[in-house]
ROSEVO-193148 format. One line per field, with one value per residue (C-alpha): residue number from 1; residue in three letters; chain; x, y, z. Coordinates in Angstrom, 1 decimal, always signed. Last residue first. Layout:
REM residues N
resi: NUM|...
resn: ALA|...
chain: A|...
east: X|...
north: Y|...
up: Z|...
END
This chain:
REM residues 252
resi: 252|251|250|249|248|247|246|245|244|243|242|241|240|239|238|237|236|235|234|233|232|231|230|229|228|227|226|225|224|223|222|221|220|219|218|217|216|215|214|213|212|211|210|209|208|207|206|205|204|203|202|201|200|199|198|197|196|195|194|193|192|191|190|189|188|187|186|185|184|183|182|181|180|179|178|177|176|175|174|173|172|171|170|169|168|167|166|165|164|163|162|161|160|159|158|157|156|155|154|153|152|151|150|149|148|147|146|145|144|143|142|141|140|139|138|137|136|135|134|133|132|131|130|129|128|127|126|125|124|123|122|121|120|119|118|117|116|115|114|113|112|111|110|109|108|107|106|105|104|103|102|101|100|99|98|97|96|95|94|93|92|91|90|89|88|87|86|85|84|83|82|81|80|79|78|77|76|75|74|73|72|71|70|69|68|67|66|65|64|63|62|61|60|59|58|57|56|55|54|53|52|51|50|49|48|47|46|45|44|43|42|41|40|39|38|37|36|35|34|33|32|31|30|29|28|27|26|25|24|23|22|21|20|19|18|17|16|15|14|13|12|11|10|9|8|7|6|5|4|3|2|1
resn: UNK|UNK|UNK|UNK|UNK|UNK|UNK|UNK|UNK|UNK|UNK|UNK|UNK|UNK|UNK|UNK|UNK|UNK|UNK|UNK|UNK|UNK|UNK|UNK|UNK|UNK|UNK|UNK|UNK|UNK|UNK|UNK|UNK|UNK|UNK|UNK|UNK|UNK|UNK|UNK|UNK|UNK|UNK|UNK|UNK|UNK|UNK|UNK|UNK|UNK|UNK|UNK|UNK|UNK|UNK|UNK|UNK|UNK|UNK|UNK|UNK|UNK|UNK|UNK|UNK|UNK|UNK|UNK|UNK|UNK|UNK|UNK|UNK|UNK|UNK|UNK|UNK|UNK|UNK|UNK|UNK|UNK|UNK|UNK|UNK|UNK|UNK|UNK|UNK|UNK|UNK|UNK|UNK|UNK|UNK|UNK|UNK|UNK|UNK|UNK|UNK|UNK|UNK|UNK|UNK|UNK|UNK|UNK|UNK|UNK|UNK|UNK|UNK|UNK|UNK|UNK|UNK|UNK|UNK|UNK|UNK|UNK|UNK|UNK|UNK|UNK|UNK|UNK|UNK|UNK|UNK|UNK|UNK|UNK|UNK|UNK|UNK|UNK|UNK|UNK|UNK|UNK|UNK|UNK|UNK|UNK|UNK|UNK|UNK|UNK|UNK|UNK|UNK|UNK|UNK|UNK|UNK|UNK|UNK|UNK|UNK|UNK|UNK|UNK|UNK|UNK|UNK|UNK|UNK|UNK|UNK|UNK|UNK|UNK|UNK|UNK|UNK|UNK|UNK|UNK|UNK|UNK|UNK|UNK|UNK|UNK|UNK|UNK|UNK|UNK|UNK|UNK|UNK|UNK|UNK|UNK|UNK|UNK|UNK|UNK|UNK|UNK|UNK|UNK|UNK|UNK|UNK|UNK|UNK|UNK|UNK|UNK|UNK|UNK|UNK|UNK|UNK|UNK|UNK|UNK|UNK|UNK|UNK|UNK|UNK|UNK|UNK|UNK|UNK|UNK|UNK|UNK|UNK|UNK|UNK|UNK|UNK|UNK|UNK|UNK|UNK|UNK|UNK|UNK|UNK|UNK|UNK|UNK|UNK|UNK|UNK|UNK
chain: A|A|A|A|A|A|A|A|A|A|A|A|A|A|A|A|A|A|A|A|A|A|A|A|A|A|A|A|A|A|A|A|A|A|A|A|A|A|A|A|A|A|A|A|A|A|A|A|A|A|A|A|A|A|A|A|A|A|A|A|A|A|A|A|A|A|A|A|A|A|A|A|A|A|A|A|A|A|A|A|A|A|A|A|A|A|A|A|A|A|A|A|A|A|A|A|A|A|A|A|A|A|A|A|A|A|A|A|A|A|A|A|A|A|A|A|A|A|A|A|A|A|A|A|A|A|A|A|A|A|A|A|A|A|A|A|A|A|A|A|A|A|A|A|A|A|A|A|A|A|A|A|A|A|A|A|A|A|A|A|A|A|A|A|A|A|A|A|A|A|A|A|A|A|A|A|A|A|A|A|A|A|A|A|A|A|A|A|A|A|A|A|A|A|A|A|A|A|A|A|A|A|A|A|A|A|A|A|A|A|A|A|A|A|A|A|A|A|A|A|A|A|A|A|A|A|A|A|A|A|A|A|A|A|A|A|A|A|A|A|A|A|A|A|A|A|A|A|A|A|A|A
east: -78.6|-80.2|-81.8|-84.4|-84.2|-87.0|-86.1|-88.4|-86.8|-88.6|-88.9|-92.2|-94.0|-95.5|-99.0|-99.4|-102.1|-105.0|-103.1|-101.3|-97.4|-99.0|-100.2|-97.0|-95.5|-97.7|-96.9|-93.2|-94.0|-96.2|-93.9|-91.5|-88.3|-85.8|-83.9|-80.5|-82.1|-79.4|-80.4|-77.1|-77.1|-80.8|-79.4|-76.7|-79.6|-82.3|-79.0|-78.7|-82.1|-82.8|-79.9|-76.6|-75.0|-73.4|-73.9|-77.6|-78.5|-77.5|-79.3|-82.8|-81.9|-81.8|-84.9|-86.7|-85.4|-86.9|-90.1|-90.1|-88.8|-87.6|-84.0|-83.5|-86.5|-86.2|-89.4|-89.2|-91.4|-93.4|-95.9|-99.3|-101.0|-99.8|-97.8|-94.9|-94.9|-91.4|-89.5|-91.3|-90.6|-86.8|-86.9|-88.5|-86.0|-82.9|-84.0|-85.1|-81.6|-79.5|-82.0|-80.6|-76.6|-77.3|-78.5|-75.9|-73.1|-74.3|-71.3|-71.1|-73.8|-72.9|-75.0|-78.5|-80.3|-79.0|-81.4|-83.5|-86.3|-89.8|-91.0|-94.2|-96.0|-99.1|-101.9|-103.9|-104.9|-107.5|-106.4|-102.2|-103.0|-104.5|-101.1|-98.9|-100.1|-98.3|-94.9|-94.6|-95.1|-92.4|-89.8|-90.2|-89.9|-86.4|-85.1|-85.1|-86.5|-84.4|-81.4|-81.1|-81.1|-79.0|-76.7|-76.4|-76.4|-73.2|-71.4|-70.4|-67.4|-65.6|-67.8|-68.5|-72.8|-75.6|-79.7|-82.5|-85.3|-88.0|-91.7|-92.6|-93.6|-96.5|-98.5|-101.9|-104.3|-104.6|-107.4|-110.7|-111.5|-111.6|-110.6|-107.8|-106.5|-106.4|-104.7|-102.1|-101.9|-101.3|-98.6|-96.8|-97.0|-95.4|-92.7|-91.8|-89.4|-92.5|-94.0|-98.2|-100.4|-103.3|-105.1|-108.0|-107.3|-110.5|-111.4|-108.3|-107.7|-109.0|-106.7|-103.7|-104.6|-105.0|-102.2|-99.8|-102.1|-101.8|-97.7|-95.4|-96.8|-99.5|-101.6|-104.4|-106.0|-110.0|-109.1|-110.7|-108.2|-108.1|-107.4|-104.6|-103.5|-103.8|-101.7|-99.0|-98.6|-98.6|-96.3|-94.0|-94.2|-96.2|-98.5|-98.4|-94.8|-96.5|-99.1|-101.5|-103.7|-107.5|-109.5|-113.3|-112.7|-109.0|-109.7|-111.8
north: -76.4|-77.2|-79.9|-82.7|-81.0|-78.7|-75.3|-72.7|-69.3|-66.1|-63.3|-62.6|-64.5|-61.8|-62.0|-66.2|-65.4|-67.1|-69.8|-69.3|-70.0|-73.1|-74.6|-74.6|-75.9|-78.5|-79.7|-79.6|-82.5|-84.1|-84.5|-87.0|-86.2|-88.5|-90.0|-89.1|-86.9|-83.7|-84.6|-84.7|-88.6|-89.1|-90.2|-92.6|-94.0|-94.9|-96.8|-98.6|-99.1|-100.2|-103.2|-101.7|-102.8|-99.6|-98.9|-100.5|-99.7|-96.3|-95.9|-97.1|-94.6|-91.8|-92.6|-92.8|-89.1|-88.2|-89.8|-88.1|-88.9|-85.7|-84.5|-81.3|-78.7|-75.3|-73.8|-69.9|-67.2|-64.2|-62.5|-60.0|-57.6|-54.6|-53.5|-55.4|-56.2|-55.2|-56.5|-59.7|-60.0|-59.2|-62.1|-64.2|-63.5|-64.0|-67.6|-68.3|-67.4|-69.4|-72.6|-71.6|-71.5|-74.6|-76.3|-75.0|-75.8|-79.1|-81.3|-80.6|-78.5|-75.5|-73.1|-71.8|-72.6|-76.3|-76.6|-76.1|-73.6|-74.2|-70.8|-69.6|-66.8|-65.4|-63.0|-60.2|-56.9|-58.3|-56.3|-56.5|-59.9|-60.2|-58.2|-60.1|-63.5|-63.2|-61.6|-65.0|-67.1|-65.8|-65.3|-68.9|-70.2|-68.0|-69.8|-73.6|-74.2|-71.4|-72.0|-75.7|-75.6|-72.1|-74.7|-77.5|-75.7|-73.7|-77.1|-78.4|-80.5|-78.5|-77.8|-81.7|-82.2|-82.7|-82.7|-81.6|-80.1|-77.4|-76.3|-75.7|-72.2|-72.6|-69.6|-68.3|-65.6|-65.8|-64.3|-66.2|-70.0|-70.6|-67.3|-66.7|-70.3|-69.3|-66.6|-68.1|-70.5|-67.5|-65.9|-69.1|-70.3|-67.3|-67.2|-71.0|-72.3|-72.9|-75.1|-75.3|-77.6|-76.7|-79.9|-78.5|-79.9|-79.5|-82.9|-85.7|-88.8|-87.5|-84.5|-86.3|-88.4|-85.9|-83.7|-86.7|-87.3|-83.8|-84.0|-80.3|-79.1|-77.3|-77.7|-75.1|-75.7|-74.7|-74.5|-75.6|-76.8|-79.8|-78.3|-76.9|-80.0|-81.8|-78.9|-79.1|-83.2|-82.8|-80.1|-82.0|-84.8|-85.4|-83.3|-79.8|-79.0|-75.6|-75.0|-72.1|-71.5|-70.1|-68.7|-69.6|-71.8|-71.4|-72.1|-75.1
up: -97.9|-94.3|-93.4|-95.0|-98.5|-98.6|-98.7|-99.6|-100.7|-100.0|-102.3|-100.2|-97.5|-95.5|-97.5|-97.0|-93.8|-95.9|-97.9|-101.0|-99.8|-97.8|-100.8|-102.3|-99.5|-99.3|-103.1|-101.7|-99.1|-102.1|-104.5|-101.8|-100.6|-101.6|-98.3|-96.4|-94.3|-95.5|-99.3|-101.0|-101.3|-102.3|-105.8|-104.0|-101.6|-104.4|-106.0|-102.9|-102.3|-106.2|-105.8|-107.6|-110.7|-111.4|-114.6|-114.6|-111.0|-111.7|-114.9|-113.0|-110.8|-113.4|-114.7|-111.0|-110.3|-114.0|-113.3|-109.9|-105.7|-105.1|-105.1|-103.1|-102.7|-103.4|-104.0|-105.0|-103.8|-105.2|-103.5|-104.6|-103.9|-104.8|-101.8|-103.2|-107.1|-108.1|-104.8|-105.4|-108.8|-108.7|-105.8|-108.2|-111.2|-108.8|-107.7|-111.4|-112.1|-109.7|-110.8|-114.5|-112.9|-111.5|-114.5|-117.1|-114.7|-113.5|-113.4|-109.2|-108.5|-106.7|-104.5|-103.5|-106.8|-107.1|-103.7|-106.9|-108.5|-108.7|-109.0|-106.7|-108.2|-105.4|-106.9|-105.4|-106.6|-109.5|-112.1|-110.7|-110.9|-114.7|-115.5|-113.7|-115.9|-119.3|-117.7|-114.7|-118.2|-119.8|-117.5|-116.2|-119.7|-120.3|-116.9|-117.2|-120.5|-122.3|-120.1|-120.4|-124.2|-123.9|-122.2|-124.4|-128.0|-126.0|-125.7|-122.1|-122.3|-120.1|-117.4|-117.1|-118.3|-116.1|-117.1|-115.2|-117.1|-116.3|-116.2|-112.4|-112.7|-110.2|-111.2|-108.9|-109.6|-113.2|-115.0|-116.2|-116.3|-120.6|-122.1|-119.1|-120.0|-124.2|-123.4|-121.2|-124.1|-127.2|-124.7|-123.8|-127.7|-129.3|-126.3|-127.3|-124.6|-121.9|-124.8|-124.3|-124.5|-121.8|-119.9|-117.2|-113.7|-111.2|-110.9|-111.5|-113.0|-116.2|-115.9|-115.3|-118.7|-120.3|-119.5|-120.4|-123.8|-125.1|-124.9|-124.5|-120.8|-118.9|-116.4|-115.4|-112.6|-110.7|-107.2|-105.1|-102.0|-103.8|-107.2|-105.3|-104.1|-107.3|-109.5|-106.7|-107.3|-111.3|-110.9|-108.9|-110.5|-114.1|-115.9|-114.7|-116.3|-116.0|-113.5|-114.1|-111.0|-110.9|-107.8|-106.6|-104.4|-103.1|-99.4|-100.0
END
């Protein structure tokens, strides 16, 4: 129970990754946070789970990211872990990318991030200790083919958590991003569904082209970056800062 006693904010908390990271700290005692746009998701997670609280909240909404944080710190006091996992991956050719598109992607992807990480420095800098770990994307260390808008977000939440950890060193608290590759999600499990579809490919083989780029040749599973996460708040976690996590199966 190495986190009794502290409180984490996930966003995206319902499903996935954040749903997986928002279970291990809550099993490591921590009293959770999730947040995301539908009640009954965050529910239901929370029903299935001790220690998760449900929090509606839109990351792209500054109005509603200030008046949720709020209402978290009411309910289980200040902030001393943020998984900024809110986020959406969709792919579009450079050229036929419109502008409504991209600041759609961006304003999830990077503009939430900024958001929440601003409502809960202060309650850290109180309390002298806090750890914000971004999910980000191996799509944050280089190019994604068709995935201008997305790439070029993941860039920015890289950039944004290094800023932060320069900003806030010697006071307590790190900041780190999460990098992992394609990960075996609803929105991962979506997408292959569509492959087999178009491509009329058996689930292995469509499972295989969507773990592709991932160096072991398989989709890495929530809870391998969940682990991280927990690692980057345990005990001896104070020199890890502005770090990026890769978990792809090799390097990126």
């Amino acid at each position: 129970m190495i986190l009794e006693g502290k409180h984490a904010l996930v966003t995206g908390g319902g499903t996935g990754i954040g749903l997986a990271i928002a279970q291990i700290l809550a099993g490591a005692g921590a009293q959770v946070t999730i947040t995301g746009r539908r009640a009954e998701v965050l529910q239901e997670a929370c029903d299935a789970n001790t220690g998760l609280h449900p929090l509606v909240m839109d990351v792209n909404d500054e109005a509603s990211v200030v008046s949720g944080v709020k209402q978290a710190i009411d309910a289980r006091g200040l902030i001393d872990i943020h998984v900024a996992n809110a986020g959406i991956a969709e792919t579009s050719p450079f050229a036929k990318t419109s502008l409504e598109f991209w600041r759609r992607i961006m304003t999830t992807n990077l503009d939430g991030v900024f958001l929440t990480c601003r409502e809960v420095v202060p309650g850290m800098l109180e309390r002298g200790w806090g750890r914000i770990i971004t999910v980000s994307s191996i799509a944050g260390l280089k190019g994604l083919k068709y995935g201008a808008a997305y790439s070029a977000s993941k860039h920015g939440v890289v950039g944004l958590t290094r800023v932060l950890s320069e900003e806030y060193m010697g006071k307590g608290i790190t900041a780190n991003a999460l990098c992992p590759g394609y990960v075996r999600t609803p929105i991962v499990e979506r997408n292959t569904e569509l492959i087999m579809r178009r491509s009329n490919l058996s689930r292995d083989e469509a499972e295989a082209a969507m773990s592709h780029d991932n160096r072991h040749k398989r989709l890495v599973e929530p809870i391998e970056v969940a682990e991280a996460a927990l690692w980057l708040c345990g005990k001896h976690s104070d020199s890890i800062n502005g770090q990026t996590i890769e978990i792809a199966g090799g390097q990126v």
